[in-house]
C-alpha positions in Angstrom: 0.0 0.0 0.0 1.5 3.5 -1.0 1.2 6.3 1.7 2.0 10.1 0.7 1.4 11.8 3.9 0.6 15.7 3.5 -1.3 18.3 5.5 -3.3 19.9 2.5 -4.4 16.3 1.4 -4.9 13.2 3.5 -3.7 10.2 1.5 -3.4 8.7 -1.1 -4.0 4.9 -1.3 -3.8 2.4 -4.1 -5.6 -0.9 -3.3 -3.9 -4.0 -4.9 -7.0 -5.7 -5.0 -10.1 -7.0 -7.3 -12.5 -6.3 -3.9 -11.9 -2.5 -4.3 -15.1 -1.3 -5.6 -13.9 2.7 -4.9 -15.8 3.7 -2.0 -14.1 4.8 1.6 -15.8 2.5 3.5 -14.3 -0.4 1.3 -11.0 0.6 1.6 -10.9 1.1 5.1 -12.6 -2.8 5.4 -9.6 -4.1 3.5 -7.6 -2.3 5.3 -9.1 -3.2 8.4 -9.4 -7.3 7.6 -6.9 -8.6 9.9 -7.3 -6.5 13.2 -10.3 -6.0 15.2 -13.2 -3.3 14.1 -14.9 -1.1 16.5 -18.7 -1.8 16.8 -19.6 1.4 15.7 -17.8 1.4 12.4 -20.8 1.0 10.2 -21.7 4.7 11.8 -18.2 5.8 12.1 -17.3 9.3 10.3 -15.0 9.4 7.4 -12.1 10.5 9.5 -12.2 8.2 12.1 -11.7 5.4 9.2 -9.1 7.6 7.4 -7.3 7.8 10.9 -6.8 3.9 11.2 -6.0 3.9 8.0 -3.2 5.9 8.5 -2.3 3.5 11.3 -2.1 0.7 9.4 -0.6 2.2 6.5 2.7 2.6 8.3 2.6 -0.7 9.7 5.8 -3.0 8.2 4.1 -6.0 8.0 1.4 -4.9 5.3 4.2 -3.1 3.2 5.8 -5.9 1.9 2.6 -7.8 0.8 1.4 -5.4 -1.4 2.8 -4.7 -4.5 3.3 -0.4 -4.7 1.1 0.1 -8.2 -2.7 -0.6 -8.5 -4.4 -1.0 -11.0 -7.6 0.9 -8.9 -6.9 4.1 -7.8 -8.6 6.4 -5.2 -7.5 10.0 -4.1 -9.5 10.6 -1.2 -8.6 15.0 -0.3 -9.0 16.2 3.0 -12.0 18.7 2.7 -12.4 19.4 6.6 -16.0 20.6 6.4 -17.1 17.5 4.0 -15.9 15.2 7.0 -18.6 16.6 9.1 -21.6 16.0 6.6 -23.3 12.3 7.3 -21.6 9.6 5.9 -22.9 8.2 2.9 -21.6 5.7 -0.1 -22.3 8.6 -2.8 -20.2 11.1 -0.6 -17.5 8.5 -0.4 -17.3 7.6 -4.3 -15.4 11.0 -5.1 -12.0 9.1 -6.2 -11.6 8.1 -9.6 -11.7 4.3 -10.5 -11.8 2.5 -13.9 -14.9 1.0 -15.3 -15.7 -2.6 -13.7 -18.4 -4.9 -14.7 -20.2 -7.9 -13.3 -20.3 -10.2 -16.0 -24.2 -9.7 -15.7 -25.4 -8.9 -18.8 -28.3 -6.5 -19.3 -29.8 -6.9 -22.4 -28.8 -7.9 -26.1 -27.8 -5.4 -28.6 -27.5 -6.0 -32.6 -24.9 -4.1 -34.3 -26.1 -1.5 -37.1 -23.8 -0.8 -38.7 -19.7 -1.6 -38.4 -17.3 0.7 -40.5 -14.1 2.9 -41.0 -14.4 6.2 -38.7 -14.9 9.6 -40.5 -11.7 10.7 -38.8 -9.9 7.7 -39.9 -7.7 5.5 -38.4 -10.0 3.2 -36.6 -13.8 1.6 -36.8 -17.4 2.9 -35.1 -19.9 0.3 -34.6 -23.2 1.7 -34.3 -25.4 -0.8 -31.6 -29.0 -1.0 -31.2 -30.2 -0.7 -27.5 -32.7 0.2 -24.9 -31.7 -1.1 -21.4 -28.0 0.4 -21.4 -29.4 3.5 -22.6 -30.4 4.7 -19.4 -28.5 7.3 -17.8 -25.8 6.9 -20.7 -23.3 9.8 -21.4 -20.9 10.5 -23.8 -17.6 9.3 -22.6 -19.1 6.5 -20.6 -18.2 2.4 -20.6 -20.0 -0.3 -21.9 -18.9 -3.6 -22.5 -19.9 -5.2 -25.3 -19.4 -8.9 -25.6 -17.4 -8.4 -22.6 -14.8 -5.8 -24.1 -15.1 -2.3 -22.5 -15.6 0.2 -25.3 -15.8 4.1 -24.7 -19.6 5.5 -25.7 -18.9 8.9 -28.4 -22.2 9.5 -29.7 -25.5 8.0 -28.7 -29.7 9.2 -29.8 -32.2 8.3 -27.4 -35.1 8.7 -29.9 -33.3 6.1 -32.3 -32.4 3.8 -29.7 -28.7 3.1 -30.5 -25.1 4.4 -29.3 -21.9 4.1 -31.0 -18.3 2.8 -30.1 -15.1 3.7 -31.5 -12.9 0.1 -32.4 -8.8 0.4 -32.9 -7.5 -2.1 -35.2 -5.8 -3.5 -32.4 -9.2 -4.2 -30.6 -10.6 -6.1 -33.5 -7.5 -8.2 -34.3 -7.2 -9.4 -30.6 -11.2 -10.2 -29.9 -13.6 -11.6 -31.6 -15.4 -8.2 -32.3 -13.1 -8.9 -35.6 -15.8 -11.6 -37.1 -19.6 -9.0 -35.6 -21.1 -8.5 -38.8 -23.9 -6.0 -39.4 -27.3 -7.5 -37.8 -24.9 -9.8 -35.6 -26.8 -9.7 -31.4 -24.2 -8.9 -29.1 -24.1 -9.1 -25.3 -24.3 -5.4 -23.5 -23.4 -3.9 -19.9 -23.0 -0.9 -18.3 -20.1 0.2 -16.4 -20.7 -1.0 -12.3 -21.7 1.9 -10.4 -20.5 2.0 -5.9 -24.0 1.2 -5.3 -24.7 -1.6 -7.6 -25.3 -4.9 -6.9 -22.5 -7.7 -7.3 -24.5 -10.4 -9.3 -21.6 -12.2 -10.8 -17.9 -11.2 -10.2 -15.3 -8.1 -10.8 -14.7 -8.2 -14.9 -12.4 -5.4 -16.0 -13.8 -5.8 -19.6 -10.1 -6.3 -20.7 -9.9 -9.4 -23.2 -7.1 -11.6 -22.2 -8.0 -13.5 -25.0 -10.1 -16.0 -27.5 -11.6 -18.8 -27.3 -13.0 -21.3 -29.6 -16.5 -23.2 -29.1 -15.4 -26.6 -29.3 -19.0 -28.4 -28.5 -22.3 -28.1 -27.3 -24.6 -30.7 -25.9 -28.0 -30.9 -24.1 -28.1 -31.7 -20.6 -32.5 -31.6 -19.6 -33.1 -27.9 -20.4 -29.2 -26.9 -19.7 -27.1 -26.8 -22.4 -23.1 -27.6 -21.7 -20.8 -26.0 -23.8 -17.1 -26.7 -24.4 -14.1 -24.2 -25.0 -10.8 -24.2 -26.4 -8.7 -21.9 -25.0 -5.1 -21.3 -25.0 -2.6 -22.5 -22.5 -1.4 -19.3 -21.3 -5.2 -18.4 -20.1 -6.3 -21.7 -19.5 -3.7 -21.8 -16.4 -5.7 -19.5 -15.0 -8.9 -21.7 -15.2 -10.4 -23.6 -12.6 -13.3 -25.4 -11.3 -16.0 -23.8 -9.8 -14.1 -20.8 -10.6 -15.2 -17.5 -12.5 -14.8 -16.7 -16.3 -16.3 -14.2 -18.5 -17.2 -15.4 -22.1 -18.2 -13.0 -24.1 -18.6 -10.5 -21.1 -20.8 -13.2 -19.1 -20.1 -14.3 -16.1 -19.9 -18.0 -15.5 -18.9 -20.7 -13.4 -16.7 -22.9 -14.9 -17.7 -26.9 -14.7 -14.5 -28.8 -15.8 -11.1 -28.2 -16.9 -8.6 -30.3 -19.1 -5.4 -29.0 -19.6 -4.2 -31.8 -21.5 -6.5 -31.1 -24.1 -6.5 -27.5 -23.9 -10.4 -27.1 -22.8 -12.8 -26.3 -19.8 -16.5 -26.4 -20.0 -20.1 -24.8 -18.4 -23.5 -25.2 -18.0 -26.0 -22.2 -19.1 -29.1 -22.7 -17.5 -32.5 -22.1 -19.5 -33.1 -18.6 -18.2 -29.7 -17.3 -19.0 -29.8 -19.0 -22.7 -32.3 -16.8 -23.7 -30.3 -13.5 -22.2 -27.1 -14.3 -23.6 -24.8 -14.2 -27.5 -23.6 -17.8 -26.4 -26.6 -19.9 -27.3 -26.2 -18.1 -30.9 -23.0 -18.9 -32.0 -21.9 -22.5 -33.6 -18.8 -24.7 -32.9 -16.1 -23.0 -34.3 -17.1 -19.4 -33.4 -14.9 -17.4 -31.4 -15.4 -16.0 -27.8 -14.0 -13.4 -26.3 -12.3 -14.0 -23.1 -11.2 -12.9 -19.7 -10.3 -14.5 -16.8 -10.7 -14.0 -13.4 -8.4 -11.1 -12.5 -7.6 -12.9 -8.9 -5.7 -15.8 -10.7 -3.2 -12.7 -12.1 -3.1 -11.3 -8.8 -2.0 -14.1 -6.6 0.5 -15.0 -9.4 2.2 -12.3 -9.3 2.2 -11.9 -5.0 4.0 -15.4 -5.7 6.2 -14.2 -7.9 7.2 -11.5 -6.0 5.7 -9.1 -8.1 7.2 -9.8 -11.1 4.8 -11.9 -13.3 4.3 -10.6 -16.1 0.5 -10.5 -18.1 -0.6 -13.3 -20.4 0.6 -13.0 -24.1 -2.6 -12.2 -25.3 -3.6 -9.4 -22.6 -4.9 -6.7 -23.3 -7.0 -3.1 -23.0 -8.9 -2.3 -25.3 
């Protein structure tokens, strides 16, 4: 954990950790894991959390464990008049975080149109929505098939948004084979006082995958992947994935043949891009961020990312 101590602004504190969901009272809990919290900390004030914090930043035995650069930031400024308002999550959430999803997707798009971008050097894909719509801004995240893609124009009245693609996006997912009229899976960027229905996706591919079978099990359907070795190390039973930006639960792993496998249950086959593709068809995906993180504590902080990371 980093500590800047200053008199004009508290702290500043990088969390090393896929739990960090960029509110106050969440750092101060991971911070706060291994010793005892006072009874009253649900109602404590900002500044009595900040406090032991502090304490526990400058303890030896948490310095080591943590490697010093996060991948979630928070700048939390001391504003001495703010720390006497009532505590509240939406006060807390004033840092800056990236976009996180939950692998939970909200509805089904289909792309409108896919092309070269009037100012050149890249693609637009124009996306048919409703759902994601809601509350959307220009500049905001949404993942599509689990890749998180920057919002630059939207119209309410015509029910669509577009994203801008980089060659380098297209040639590392499977957003590479979308076609015009092609259904895609959609989610907005987690907000601090959303609920956790699947788990932390960054929407950063780390990868393809190939459909490599699909068979009926009663109403369930079990499908098969092929996935490289370098992410399927990262793979394990009962564990989380995200294909194509959902969240699943993987069933079965064979490293030997270079494949794991999951069940998608009726209600979620009629939600999902999955059920629509063939064997054969690419999938974007992404792995369970805590597999990279314990890896490199291991390591000693010097693993490096899987060959085919990357942010889009």
């Amino acid at each position: 954990m980093e500590y800047m101590p200053s008199r004009t602004r508290a702290t500043a504190m990088a969390i090393y950790s896929p739990t960090f969901a960029g509110t106050l009272r969440e750092a101060a809990a991971f911070c706060l894991r291994r010793n005892p919290r006072p009874a009253s900390i649900a109602s404590s004030p900002p500044a009595a959390i900040l406090n032991r914090t502090r304490q526990l930043a400058s303890s030896s035995h948490l310095l080591p464990r943590v490697p010093p650069i996060s991948p979630l930031f928070v700048a939390l400024r001391r504003r001495p008049q703010s720390w006497r308002r009532p505590w509240s999550p939406a006060a807390a959430a004033g840092g800056v975080v990236r976009s996180l999803f939950t692998g939970i997707v909200e509805e089904m798009g289909r792309v409108e149109q896919l092309g070269p971008s009037p100012e050149g050097g890249g693609f637009t894909m124009t996306i048919s929505a409703s759902v994601v719509l809601g509350g959307v801004a220009l500049g905001d995240s949404i993942s599509v098939n689990g890749t998180c893609l920057t919002v630059t124009h939207f119209d309410a009245a015509a029910s669509n948004f577009t994203v801008g693609l980089s060659p380098e996006t297209l040639r590392r997912t499977s957003l590479g084979e979308i076609r015009e009229g092609s259904p895609v899976n959609l989610e907005r960027a987690l907000r601090p006082d959303s609920r956790m229905g699947g788990h932390f996706v960054q929407g950063h591919v780390d990868g393809t995958g190939e459909i490599a079978g699909v068979a009926e099990e009663g109403d369930s359907l079990r499908v098969r992947v092929r996935a490289p070795p370098e992410l399927l190390r990262y793979v394990v039973p009962k564990g989380f994935i995200a294909v194509d930006g959902t969240s699943l639960t993987v069933v079965r792993v064979e490293d030997g043949e270079g494949w794991f496998d999951f069940v998608l249950v009726a209600y979620t086959q009629q939600k999902v891009v999955i059920t629509q593709k063939k064997v054969g068809d690419k999938v974007n995906l992404e792995v369970d961020i805590l597999g990279k993180y314990v890896e490199r504590l291991l390591k000693g902080g010097s693993a490096e990312a899987p060959a085919a990371a990357m942010a889009p």
